[in-house]
MITIDREN-279689 format. One line per field, with one value per residue: x, y, z of N, C-alpha, C, O, CB in turn; residue number from 1. Coordinates in nm, 4 decimals, padded with zeros to 6 digits. Each point is the difference from the previous one (the first is absolute). Glycine has a CB too. Layout:
REM residues N
n.px	X | ...
n.py	Y | ...
n.pz	Z | ...
ca.px	X | ...
ca.py	Y | ...
ca.pz	Z | ...
c.px	X | ...
c.py	Y | ...
c.pz	Z | ...
o.px	X | ...
o.py	Y | ...
o.pz	Z | ...
cb.px	X | ...
cb.py	Y | ...
cb.pz	Z | ...
guke	NUM | ...
REM end
This chain:
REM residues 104
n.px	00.1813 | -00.0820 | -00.1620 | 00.2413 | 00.1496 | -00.3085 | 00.0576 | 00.3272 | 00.0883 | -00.3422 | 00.0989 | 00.2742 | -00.1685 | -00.1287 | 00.1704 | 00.1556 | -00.2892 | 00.0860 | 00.2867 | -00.0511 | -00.2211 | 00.2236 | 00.2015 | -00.2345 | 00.1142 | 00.1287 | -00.1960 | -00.0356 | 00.3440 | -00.2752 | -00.0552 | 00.3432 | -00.0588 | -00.2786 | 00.0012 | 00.2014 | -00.1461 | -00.2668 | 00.1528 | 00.1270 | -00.2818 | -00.1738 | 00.1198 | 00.1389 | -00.2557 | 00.0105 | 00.1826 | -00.1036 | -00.2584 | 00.1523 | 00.1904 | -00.2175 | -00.1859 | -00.0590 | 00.0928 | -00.2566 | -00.0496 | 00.1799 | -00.1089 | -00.3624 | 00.1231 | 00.3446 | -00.2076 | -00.1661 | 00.0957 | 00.2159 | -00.2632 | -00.1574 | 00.2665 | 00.0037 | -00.2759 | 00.0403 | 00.2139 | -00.3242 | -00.2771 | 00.1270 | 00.3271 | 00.0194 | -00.2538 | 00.0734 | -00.2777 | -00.1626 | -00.1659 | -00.1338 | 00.2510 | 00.1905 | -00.1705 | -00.0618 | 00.2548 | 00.0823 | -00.2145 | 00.2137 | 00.2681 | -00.2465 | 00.0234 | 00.3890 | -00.0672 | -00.3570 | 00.1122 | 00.3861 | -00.0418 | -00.2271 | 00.2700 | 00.2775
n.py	01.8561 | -00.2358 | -00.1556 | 00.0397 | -00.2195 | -00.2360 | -00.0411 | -00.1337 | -00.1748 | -00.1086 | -00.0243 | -00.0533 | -00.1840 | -00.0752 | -00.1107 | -00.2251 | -00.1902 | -00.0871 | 00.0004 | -00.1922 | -00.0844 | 00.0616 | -00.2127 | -00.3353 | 00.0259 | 00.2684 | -00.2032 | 00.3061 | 00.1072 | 00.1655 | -00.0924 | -00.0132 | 00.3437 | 00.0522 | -00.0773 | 00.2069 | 00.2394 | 00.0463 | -00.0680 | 00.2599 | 00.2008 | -00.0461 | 00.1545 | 00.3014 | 00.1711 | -00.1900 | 00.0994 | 00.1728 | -00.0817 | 00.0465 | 00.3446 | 00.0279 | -00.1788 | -00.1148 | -00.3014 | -00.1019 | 00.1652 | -00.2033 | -00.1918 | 00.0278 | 00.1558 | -00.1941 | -00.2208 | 00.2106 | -00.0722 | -00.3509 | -00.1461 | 00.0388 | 00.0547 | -00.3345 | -00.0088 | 00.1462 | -00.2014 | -00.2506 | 00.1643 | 00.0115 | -00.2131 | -00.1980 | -00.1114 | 00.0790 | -00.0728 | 00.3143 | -00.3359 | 00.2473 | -00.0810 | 00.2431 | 00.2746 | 00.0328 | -00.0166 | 00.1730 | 00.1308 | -00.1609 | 00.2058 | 00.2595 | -00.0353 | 00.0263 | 00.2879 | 00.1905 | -00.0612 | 00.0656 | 00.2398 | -00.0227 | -00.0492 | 00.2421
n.pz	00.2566 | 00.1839 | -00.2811 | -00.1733 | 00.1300 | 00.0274 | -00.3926 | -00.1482 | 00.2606 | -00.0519 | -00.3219 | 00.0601 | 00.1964 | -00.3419 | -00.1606 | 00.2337 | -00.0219 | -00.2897 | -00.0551 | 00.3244 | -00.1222 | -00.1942 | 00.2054 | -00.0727 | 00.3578 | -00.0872 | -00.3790 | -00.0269 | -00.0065 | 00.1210 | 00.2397 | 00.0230 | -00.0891 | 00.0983 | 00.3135 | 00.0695 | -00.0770 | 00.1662 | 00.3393 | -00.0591 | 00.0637 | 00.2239 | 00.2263 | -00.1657 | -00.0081 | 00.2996 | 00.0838 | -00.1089 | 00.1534 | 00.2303 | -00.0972 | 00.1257 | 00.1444 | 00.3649 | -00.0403 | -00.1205 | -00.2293 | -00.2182 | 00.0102 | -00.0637 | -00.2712 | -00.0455 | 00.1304 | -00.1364 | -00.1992 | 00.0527 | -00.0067 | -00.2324 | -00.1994 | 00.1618 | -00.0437 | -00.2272 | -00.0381 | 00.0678 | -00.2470 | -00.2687 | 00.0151 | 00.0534 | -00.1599 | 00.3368 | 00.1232 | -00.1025 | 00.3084 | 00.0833 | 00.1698 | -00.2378 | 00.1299 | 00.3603 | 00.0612 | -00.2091 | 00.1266 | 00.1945 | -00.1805 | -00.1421 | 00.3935 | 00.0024 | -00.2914 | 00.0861 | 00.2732 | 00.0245 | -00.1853 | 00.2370 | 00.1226 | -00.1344
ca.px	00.1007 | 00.0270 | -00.1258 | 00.0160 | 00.1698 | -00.0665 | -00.0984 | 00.0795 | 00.0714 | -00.0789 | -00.0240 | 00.1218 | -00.0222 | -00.0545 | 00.0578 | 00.0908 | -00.0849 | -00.0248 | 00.0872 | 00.0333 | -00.0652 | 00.0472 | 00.1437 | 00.0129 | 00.1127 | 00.1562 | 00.0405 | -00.0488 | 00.1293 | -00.0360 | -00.1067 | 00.0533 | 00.1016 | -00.1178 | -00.0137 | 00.1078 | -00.0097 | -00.1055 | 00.0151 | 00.1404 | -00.0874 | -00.0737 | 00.0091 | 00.0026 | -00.1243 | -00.0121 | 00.0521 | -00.0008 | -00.1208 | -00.0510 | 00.0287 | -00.1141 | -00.0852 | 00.0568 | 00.0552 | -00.1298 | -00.0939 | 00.0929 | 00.0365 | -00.1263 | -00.1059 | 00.0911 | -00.0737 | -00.1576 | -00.0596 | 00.0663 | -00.0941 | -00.0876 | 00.0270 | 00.0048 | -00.1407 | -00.0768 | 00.1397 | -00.0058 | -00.1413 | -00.0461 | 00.0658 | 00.0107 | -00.1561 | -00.0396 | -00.1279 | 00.0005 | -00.1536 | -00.0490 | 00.0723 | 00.1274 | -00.0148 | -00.0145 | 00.1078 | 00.0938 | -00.0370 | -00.0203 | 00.1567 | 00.0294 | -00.1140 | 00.1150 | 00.1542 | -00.0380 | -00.0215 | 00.1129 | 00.0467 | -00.1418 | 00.0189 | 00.1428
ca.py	-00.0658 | -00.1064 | -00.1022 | -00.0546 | -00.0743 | -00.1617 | -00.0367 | -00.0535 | -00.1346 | -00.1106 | -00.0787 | -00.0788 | -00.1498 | -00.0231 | -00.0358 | -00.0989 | -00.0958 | -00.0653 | -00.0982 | -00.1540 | -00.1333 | -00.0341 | -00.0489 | -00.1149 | -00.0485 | 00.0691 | -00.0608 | 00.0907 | 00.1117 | 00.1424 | 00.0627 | -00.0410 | 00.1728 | 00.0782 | -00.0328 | 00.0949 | 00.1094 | 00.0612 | -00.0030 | 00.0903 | 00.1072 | -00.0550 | 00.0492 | 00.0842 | 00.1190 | 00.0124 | 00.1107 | 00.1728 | -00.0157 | 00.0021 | 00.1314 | 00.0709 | -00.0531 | -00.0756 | -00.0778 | -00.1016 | 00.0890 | -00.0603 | -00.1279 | -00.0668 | -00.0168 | -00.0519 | -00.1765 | 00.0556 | 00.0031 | -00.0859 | -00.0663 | -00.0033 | -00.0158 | -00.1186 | -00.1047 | 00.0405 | -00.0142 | -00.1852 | 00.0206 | -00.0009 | -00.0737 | -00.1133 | -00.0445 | -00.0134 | 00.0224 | 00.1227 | 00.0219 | 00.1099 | -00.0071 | 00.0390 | 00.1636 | 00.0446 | 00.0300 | 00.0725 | 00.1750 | 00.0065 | 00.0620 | 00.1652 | 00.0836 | -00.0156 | 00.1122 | 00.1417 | 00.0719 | -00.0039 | 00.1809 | 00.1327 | -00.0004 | 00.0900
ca.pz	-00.0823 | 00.1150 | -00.0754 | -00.1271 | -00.0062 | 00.1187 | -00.0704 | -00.0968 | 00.0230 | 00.0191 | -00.1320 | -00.0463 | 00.0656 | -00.0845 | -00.1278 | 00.0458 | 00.0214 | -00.1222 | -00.0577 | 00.0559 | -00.0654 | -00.1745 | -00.0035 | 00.0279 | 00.0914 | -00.0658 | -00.1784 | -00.1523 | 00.0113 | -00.0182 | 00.1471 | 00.1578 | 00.0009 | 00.0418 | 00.1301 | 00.0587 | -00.0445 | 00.0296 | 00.1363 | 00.0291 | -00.0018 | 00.0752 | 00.1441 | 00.0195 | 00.0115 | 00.1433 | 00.0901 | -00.0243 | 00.0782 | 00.1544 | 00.0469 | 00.0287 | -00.0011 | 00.0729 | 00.0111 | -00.0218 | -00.0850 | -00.1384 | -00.0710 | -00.0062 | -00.1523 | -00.1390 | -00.0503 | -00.0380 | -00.1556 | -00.0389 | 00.0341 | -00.0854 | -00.1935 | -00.0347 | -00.0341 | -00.1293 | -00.1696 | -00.0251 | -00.0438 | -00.1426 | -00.0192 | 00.0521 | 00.0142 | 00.0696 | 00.0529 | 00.0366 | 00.0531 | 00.0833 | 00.1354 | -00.0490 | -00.0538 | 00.1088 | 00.0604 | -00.0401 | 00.0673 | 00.1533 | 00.0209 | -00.0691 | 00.1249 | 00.1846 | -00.0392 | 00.0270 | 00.0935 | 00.0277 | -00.0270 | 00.0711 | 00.1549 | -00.0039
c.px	00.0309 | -00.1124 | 00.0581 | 00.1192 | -00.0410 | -00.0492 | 00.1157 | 00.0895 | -00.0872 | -00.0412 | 00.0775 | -00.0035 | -00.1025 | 00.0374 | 00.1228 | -00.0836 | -00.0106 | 00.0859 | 00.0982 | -00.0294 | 00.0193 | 00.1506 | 00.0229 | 00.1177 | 00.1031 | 00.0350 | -00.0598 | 00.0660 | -00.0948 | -00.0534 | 00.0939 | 00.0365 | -00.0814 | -00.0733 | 00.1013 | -00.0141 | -00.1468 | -00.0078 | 00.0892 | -00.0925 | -00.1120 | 00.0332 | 00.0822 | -00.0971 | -00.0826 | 00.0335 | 00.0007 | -00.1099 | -00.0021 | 00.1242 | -00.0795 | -00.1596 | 00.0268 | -00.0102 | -00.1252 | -00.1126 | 00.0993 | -00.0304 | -00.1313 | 00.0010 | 00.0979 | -00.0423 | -00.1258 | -00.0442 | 00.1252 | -00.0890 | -00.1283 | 00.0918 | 00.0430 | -00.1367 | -00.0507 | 00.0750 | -00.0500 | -00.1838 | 00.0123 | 00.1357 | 00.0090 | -00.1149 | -00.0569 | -00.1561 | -00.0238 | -00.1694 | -00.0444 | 00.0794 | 00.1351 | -00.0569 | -00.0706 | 00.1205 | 00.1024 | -00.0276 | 00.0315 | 00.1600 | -00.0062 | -00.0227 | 00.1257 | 00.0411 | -00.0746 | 00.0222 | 00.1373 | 00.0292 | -00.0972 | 00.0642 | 00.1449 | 00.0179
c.py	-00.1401 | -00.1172 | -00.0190 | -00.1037 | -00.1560 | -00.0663 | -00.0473 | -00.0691 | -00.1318 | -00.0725 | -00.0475 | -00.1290 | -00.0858 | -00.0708 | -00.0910 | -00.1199 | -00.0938 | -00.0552 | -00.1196 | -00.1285 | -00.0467 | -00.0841 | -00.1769 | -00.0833 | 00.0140 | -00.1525 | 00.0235 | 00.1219 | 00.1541 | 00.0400 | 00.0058 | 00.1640 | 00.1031 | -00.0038 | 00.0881 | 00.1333 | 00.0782 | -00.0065 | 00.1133 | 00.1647 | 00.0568 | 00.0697 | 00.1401 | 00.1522 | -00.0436 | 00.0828 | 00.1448 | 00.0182 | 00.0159 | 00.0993 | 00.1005 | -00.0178 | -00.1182 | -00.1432 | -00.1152 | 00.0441 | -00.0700 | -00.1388 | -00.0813 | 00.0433 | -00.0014 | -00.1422 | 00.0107 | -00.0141 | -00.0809 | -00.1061 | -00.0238 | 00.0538 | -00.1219 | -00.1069 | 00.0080 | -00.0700 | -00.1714 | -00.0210 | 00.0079 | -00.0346 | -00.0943 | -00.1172 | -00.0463 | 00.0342 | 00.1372 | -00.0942 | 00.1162 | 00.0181 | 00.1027 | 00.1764 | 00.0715 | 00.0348 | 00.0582 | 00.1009 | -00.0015 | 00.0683 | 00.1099 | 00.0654 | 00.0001 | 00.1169 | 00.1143 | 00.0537 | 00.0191 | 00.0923 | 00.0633 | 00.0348 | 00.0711 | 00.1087
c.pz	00.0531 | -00.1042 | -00.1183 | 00.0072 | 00.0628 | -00.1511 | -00.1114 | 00.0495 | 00.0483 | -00.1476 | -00.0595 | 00.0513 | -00.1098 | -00.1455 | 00.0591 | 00.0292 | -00.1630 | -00.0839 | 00.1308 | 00.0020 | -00.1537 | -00.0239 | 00.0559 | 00.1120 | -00.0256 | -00.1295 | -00.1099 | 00.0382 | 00.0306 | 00.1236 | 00.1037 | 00.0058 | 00.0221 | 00.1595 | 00.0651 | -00.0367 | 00.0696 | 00.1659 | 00.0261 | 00.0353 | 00.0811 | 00.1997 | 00.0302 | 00.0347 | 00.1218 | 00.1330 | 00.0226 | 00.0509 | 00.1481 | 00.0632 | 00.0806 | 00.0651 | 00.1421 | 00.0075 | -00.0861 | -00.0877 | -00.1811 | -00.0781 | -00.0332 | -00.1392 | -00.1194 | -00.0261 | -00.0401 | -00.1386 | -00.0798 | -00.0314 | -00.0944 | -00.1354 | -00.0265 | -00.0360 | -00.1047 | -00.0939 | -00.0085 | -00.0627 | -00.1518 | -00.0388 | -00.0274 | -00.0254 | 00.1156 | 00.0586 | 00.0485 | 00.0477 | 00.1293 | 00.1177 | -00.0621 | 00.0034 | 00.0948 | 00.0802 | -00.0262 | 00.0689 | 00.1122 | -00.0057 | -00.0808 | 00.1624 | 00.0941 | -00.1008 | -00.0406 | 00.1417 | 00.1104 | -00.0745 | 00.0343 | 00.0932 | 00.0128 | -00.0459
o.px	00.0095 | 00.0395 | 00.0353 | -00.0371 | 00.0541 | 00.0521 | -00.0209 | 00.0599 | 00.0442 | -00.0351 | -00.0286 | 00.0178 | 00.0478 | -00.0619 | 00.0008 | 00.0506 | 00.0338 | -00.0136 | 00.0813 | 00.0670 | -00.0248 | 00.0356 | 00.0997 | 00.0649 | 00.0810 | 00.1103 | -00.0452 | -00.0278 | 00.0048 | 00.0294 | 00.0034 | -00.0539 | 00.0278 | -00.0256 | -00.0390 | -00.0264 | 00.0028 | -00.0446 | -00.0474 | -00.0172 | -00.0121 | -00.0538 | -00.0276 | 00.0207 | -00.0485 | -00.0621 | 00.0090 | 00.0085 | -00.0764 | 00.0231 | 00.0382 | -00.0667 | 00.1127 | -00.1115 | -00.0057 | -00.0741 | -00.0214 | -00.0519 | 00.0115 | 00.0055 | -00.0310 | -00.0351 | -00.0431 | -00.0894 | 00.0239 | -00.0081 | -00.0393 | 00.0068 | -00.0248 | -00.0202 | -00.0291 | -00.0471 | -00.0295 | -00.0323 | -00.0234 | -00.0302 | -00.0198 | 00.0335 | -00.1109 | -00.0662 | 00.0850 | -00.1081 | 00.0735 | 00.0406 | 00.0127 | 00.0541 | 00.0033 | 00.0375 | 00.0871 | 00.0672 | 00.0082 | 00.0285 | 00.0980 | 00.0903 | 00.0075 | -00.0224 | 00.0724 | 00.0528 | -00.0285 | 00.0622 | 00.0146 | 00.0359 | 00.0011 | 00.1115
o.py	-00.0953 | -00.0820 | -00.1121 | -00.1069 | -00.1065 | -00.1045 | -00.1206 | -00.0617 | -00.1127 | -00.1167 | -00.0812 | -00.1015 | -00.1099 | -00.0807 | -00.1074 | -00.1011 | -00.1153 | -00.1127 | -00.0892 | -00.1014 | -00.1024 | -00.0716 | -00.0622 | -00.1011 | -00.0928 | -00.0524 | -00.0606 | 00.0698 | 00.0676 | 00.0918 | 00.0874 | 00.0721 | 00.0850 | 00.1059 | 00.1141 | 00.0583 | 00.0890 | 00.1010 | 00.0855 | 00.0570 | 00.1208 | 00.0717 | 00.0677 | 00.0836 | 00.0876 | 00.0678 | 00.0722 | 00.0497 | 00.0738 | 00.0024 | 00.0761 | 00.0895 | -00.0456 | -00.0335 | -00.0582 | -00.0800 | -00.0869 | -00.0328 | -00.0865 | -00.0837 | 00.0315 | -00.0510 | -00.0857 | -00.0598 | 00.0268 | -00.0369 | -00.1109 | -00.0823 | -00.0391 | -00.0922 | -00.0998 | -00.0748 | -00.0599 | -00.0916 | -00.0967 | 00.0503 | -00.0342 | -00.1180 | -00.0534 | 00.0949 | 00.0551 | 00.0055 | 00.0782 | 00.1133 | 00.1127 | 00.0869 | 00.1179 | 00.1133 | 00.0197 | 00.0527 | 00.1148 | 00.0913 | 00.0729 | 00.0699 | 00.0878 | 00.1140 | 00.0979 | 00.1084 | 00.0264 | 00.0807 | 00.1191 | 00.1161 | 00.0714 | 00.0519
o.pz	-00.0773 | -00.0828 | -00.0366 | -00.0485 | -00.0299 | -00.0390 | -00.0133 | -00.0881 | 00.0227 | -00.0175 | -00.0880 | -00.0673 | -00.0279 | -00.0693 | -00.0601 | -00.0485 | -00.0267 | -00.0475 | -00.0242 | 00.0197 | -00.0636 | -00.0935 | 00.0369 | -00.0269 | -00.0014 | 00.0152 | -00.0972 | 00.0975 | 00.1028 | 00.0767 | 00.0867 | 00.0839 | 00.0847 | 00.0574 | 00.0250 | 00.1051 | 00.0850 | 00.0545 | 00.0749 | 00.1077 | 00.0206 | 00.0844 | 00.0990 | 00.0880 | 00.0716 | 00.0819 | 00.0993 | 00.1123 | 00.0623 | 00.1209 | 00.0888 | 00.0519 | 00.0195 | -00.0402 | -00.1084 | -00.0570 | -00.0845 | -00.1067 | -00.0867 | -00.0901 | -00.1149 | -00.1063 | -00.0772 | -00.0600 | -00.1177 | -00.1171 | -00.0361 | -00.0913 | -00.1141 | -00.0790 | -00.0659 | -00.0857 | -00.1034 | -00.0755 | -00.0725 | -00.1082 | -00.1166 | -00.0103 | 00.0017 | -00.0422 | 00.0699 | -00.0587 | 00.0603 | 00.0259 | 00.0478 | 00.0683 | -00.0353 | 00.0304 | 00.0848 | 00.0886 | 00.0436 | 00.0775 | 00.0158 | 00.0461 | 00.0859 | 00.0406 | -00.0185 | 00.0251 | 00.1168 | 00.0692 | -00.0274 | 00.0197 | 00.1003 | 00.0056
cb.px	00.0875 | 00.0059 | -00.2584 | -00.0585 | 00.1382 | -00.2023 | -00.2177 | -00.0983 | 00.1509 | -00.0496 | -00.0952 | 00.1152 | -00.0312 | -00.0113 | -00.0770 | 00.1147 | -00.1682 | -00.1255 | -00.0682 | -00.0429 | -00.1436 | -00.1600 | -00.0338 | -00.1775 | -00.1756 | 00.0350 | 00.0970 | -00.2299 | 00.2048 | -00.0745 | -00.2416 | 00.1801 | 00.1336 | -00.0020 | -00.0454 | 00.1752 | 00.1531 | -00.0636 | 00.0091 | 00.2489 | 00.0836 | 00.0552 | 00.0151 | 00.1306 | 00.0179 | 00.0631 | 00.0810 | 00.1065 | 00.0319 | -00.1549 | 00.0664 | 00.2179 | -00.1576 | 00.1020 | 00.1834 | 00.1162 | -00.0562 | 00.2360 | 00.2204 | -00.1346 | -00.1904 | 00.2593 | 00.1507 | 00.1160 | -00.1759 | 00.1912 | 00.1424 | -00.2273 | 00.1088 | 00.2303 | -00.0382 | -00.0371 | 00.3546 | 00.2477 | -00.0596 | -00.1765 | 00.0422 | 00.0972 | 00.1361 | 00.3027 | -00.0849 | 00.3152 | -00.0727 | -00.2575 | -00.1013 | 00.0548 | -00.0158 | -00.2302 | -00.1586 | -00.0241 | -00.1928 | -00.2253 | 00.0431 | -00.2214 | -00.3117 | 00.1410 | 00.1304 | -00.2169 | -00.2311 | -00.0298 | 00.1156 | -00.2730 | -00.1495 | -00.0363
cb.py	00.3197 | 00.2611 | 00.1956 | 00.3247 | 00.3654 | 00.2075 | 00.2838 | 00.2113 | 00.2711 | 00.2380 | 00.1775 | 00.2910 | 00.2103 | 00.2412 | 00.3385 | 00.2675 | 00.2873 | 00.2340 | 00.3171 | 00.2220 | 00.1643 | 00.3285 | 00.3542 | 00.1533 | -00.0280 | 00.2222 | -00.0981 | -00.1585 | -00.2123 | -00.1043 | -00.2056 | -00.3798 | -00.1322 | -00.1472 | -00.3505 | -00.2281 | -00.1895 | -00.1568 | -00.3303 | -00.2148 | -00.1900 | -00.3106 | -00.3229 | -00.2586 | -00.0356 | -00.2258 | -00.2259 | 00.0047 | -00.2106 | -00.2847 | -00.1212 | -00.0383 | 00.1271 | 00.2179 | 00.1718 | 00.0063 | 00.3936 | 00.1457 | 00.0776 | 00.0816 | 00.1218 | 00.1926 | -00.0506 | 00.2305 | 00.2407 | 00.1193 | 00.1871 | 00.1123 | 00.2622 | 00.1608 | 00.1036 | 00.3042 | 00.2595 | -00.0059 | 00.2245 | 00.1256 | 00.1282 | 00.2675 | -00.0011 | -00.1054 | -00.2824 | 00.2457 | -00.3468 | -00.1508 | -00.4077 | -00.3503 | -00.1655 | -00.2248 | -00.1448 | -00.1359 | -00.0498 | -00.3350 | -00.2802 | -00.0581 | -00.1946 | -00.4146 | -00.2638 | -00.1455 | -00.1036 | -00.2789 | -00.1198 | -00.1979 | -00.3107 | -00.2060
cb.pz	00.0192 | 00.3967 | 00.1275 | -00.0632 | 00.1017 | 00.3600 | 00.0931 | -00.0391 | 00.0391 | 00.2491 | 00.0626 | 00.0551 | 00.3126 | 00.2180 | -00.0986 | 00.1411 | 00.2495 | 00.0668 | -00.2055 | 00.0604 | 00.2306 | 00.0244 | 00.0166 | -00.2025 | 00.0544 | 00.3000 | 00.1809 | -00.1733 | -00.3213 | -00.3133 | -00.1249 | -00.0628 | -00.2613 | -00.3153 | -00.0638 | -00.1069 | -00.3066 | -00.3000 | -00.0492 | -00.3290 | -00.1876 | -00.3301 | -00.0475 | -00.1802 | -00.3416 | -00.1972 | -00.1265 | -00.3153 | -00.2347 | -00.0996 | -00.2641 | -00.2137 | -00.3060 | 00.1219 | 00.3411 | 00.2798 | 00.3284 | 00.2341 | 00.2128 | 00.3324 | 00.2019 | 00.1558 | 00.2442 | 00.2246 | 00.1264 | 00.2288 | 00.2374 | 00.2771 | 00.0601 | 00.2124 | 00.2452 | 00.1432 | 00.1639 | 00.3556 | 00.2894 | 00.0769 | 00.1803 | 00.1621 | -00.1990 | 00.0116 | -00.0154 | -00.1149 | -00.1310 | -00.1040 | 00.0759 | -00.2451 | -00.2023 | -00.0580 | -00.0287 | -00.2844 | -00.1464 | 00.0326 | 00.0180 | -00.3686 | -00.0986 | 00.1375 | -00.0928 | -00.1978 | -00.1739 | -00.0001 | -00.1606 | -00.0447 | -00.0403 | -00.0181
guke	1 | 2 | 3 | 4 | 5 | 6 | 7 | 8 | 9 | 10 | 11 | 12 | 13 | 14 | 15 | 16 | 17 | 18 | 19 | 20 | 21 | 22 | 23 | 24 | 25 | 26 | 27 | 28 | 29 | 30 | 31 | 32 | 33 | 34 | 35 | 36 | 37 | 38 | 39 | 40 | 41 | 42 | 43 | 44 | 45 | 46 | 47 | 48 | 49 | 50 | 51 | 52 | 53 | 54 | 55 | 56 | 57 | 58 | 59 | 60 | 61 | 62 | 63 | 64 | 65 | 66 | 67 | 68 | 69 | 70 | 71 | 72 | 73 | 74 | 75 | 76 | 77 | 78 | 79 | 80 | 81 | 82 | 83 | 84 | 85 | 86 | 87 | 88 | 89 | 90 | 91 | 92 | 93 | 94 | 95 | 96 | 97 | 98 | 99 | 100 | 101 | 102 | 103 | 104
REM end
């Protein structure tokens, strides 16, 4: 349950990422409120998360997959660049946050 709860406050981090680039530097009402909100949500299931789960193990694969659902969302989103170096190094951060729930 612990994972499940890691894995949905890492995608909320995900979505706070995005409407923060939408809230254009808090002067855009909706996102700015959404930013707060989805952060708020974000770290709470964190915490609940690391009820259980430990410290460094935890907090790595929330930025983890904070980290990359942000890259992808700015990818097919955004139009950001999806070159070879960008998308290697993403996998290089799926392979750390597999092998950090193998290893706990």
């Amino acid at each position: 349950m612990s994972w499940l709860v890691l894995v949905v406050a890492g995608l909320f981090e995900v979505a706070w990422a995005f409407a923060l680039k939408l809230s254009h530097g808090f002067s855009v009402l909706i996102p700015s409120i959404a930013t707060f909100v989805l952060m708020a949500a974000s770290f709470f299931l964190l915490a609940f998360a690391m009820k259980n789960l430990p410290l460094g193990t935890a907090y790595a694969v929330w930025t983890g997959i904070g980290a990359v659902g942000t890259a992808m969302v700015g990818i097919v989103f955004l139009g950001e660049s999806a070159s070879l170096m960008r998308l290697a190094s993403i996998a290089l951060i799926v392979l750390g946050i597999a092998g950090l729930k193998l290893a706990s």
